[in-house]
TIVO-645750 format. One record per residue (C-alpha): residue in three letters; x, y, z. Coordinates in nm, 3 decimals. Layout:
N
{rec ALA,{X,Y,Z}}
...
This chain:
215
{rec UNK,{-4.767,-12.042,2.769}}
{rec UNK,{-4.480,-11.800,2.698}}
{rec UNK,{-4.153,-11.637,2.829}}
{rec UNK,{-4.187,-11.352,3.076}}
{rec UNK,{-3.814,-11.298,3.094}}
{rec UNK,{-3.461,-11.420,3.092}}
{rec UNK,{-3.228,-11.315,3.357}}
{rec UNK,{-2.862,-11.269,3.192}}
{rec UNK,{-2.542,-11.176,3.397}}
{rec UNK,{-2.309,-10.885,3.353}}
{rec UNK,{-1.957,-10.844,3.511}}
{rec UNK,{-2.061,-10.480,3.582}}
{rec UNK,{-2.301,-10.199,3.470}}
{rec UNK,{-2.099,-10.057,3.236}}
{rec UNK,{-2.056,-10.403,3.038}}
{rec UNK,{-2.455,-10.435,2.999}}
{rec UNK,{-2.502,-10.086,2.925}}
{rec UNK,{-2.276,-10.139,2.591}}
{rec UNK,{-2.383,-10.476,2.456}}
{rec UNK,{-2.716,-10.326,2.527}}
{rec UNK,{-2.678,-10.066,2.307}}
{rec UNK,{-2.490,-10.241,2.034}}
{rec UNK,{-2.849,-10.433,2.030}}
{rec UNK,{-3.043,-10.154,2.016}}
{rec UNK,{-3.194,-10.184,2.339}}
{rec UNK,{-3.267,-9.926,2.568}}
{rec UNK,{-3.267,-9.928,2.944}}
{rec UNK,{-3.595,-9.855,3.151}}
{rec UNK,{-3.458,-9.840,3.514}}
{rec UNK,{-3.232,-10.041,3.733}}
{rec UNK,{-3.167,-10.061,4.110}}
{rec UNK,{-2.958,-10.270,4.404}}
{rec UNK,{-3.150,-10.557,4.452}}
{rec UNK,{-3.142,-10.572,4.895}}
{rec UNK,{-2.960,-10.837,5.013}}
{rec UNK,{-2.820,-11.002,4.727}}
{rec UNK,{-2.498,-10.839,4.682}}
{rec UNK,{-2.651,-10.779,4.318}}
{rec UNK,{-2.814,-10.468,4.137}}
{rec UNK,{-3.058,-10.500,3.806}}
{rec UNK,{-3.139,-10.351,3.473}}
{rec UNK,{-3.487,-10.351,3.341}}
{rec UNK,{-3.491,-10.375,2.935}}
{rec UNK,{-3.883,-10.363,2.846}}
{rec UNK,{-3.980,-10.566,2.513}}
{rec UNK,{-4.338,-10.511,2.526}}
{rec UNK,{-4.452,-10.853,2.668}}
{rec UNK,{-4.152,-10.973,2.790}}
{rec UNK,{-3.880,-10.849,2.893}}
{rec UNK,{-3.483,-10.861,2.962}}
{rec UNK,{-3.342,-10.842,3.318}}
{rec UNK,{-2.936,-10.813,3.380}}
{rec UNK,{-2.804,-10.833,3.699}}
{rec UNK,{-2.468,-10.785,3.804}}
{rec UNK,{-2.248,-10.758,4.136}}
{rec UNK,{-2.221,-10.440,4.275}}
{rec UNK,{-1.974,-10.456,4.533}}
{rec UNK,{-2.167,-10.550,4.834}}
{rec UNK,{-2.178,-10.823,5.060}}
{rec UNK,{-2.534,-11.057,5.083}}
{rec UNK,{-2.691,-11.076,5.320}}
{rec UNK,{-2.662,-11.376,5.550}}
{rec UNK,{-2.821,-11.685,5.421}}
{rec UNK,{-2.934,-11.485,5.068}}
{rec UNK,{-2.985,-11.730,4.779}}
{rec UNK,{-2.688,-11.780,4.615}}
{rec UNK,{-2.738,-11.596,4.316}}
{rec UNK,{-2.398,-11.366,4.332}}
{rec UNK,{-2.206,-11.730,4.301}}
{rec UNK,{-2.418,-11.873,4.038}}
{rec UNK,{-2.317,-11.548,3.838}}
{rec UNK,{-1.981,-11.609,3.871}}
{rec UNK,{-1.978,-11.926,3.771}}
{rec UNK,{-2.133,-11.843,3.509}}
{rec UNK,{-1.863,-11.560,3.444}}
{rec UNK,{-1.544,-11.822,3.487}}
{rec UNK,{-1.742,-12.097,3.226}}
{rec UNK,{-1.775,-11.779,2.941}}
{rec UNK,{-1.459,-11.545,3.011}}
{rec UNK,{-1.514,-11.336,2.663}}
{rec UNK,{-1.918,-11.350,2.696}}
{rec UNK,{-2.080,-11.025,2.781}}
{rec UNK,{-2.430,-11.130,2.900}}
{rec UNK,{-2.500,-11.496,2.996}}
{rec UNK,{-2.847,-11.610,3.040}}
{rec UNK,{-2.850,-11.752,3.363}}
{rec UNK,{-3.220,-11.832,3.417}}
{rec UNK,{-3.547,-11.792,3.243}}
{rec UNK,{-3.933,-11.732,3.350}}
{rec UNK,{-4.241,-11.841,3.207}}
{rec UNK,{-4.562,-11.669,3.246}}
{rec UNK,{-4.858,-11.859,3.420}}
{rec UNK,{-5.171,-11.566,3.353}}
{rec UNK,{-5.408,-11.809,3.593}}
{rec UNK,{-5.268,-11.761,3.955}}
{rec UNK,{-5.434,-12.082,4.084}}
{rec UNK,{-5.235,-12.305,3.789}}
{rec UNK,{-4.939,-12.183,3.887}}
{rec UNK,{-4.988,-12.314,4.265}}
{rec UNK,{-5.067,-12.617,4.096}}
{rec UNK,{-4.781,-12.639,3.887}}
{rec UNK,{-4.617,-12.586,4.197}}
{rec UNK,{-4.770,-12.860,4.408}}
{rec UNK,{-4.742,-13.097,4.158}}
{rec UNK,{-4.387,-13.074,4.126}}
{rec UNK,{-4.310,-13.009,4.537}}
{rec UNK,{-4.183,-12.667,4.418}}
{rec UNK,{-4.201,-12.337,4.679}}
{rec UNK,{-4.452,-12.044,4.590}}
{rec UNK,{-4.272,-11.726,4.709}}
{rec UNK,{-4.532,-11.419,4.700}}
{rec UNK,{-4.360,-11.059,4.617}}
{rec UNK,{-4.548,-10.768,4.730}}
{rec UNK,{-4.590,-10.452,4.556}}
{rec UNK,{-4.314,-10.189,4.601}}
{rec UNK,{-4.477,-9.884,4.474}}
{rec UNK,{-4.536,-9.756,4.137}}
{rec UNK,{-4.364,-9.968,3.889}}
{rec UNK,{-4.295,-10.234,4.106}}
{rec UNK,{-4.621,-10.465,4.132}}
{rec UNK,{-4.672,-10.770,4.321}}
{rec UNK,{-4.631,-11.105,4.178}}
{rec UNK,{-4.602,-11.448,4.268}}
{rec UNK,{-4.348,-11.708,4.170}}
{rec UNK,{-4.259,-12.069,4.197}}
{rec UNK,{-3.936,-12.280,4.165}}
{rec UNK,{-3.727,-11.983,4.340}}
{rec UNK,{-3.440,-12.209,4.480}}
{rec UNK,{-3.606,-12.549,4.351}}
{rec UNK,{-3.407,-12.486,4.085}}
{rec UNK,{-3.086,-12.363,4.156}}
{rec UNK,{-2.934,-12.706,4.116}}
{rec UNK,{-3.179,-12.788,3.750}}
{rec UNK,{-3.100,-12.477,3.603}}
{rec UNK,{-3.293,-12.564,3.285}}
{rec UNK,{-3.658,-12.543,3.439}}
{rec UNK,{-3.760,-12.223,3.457}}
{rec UNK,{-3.912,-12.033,3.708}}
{rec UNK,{-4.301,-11.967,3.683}}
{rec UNK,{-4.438,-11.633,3.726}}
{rec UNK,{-4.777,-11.484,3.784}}
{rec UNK,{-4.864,-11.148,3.742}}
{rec UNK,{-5.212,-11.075,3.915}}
{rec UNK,{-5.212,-10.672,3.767}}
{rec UNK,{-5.306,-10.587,3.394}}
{rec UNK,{-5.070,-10.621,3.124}}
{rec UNK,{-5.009,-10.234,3.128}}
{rec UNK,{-4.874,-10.224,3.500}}
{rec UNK,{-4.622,-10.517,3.455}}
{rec UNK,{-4.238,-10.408,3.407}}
{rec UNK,{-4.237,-10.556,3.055}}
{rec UNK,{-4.474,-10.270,2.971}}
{rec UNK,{-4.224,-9.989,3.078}}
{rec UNK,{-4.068,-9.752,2.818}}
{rec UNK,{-3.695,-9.713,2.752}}
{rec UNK,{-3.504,-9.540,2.500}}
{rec UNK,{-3.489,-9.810,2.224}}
{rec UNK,{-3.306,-9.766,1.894}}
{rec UNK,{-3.556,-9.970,1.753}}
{rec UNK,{-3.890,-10.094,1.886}}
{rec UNK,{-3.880,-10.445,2.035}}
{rec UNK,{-4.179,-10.698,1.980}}
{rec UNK,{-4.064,-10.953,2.229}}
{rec UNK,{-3.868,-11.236,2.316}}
{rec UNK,{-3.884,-11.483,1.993}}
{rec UNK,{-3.657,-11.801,2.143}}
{rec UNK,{-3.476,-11.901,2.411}}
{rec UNK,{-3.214,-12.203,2.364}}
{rec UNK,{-3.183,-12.405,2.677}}
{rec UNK,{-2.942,-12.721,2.743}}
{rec UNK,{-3.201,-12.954,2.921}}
{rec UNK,{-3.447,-13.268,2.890}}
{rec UNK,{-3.736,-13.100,2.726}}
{rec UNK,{-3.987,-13.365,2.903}}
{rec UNK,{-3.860,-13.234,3.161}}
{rec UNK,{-3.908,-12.867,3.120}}
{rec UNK,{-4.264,-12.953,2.972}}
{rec UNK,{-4.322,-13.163,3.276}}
{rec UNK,{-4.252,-12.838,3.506}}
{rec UNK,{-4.447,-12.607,3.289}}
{rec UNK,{-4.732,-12.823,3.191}}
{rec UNK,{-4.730,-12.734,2.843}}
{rec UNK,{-4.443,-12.658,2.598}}
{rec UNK,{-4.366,-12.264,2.630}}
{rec UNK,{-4.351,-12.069,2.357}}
{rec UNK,{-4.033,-11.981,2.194}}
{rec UNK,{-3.849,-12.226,2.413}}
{rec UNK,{-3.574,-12.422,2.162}}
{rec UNK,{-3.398,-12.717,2.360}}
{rec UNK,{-3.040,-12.837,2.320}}
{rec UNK,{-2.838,-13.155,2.454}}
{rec UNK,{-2.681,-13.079,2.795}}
{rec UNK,{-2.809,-12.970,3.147}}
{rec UNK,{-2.609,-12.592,3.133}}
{rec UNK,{-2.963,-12.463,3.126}}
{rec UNK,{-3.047,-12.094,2.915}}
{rec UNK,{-2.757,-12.037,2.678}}
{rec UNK,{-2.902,-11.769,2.474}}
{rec UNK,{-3.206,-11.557,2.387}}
{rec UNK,{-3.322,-11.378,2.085}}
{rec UNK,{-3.520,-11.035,2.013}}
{rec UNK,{-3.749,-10.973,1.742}}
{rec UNK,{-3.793,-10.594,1.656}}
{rec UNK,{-4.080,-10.466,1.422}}
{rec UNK,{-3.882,-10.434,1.077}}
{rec UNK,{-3.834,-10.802,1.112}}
{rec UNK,{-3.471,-10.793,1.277}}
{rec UNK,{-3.349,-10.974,1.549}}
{rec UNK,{-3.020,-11.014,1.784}}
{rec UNK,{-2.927,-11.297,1.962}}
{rec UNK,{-2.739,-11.245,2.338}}
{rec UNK,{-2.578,-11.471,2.512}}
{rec UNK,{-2.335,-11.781,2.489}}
{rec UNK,{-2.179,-11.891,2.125}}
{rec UNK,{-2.207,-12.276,2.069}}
């Protein structure tokens, strides 16, 4: 079992585009996200993958998931942090374990479909069963090859990515293994309930950078 992506907040675009670049990273794409008063950046690691949101300016929509507010939070807890992990997503490759998973812990399957090239379908559980038990992640299925999924995208790196390597959290790790139904890979837990806190890179000449929140 192992980490699809972490979802870190920005205060704006221009803030992820330079902490993104002091890490070497390159951007793939980014777009406004409808509804959520929120736009994205895609950073592609290989296997995993980065994903920064931040608020751009509009209004959501009426009765949106509150994800705008949980970023700002998130913004007034870290006032010098550039990117804060803000929630995490294990890959389940088997789409009928990850309706289990679901069922077995009373968690909502939402079902995303394709948005044209670049922009496959997927399924995910725990959207919104977790907004108040921010250390469980959110499980994600993929039903297209490895090849078509977003972390496969190229971007202008400075240095070639291998993948997501660890991800501290602050929660129970019973708990998270509970959720998952196995112990995902990479995943280091930490006293506390503040859920992800930071995640680290691995690059092919053995490097690696660390984003998110300073203990």
């Amino acid at each position: 079992m192992e980490i699809d992506h972490v979802v870190l907040a920005a205060r704006n675009k221009a803030d992820a585009e330079r902490e993104l670049s002091r890490a070497g990273l390159g951007i793939a794409r980014g777009r406004t996200i409808p509804g959520l008063g929120l736009s994205n950046l895609v950073v592609p690691l290989g296997r995993s993958l980065l994903e920064i949101q931040y608020p751009n300016g509009e209004s959501p929509a009426p009765g949106a998931p509150p994800l705008v507010d949980i970023d700002r939070r998130a913004f007034a807890a870290h006032p010098s942090t550039p990117l804060i992990p803000v929630a995490w997503l294990v890959l389940v490759e088997d789409a009928e374990r990850l309706r289990q998973l679901a069922a077995d812990n009373n968690a909502p399957v939402t079902e995303a479909a394709a948005e044209g090239p670049g922009f496959p379908p997927y399924a995910l559980a725990g959207f919104g069963a977790t907004f108040d038990r921010p250390w469980l992640p959110f499980l994600i299925h993929w039903p297209v090859p490895e090849d078509e999924r977003p972390a496969a995208l190229t971007a202008p790196h400075q240095r070639r990515p291998t993948g997501i390597t660890r991800v501290d959290v602050a929660g129970p790790v019973d708990d998270i293994r509970r959720w998952c139904g196995d112990h995902p890979r990479g995943l280091h837990a930490l006293p506390g309930t503040s859920g992800p806190r930071r995640v680290e890179v691995g690059f092919a000449d053995g490097s690696t950078v660390t984003l998110g929140v300073a203990d």
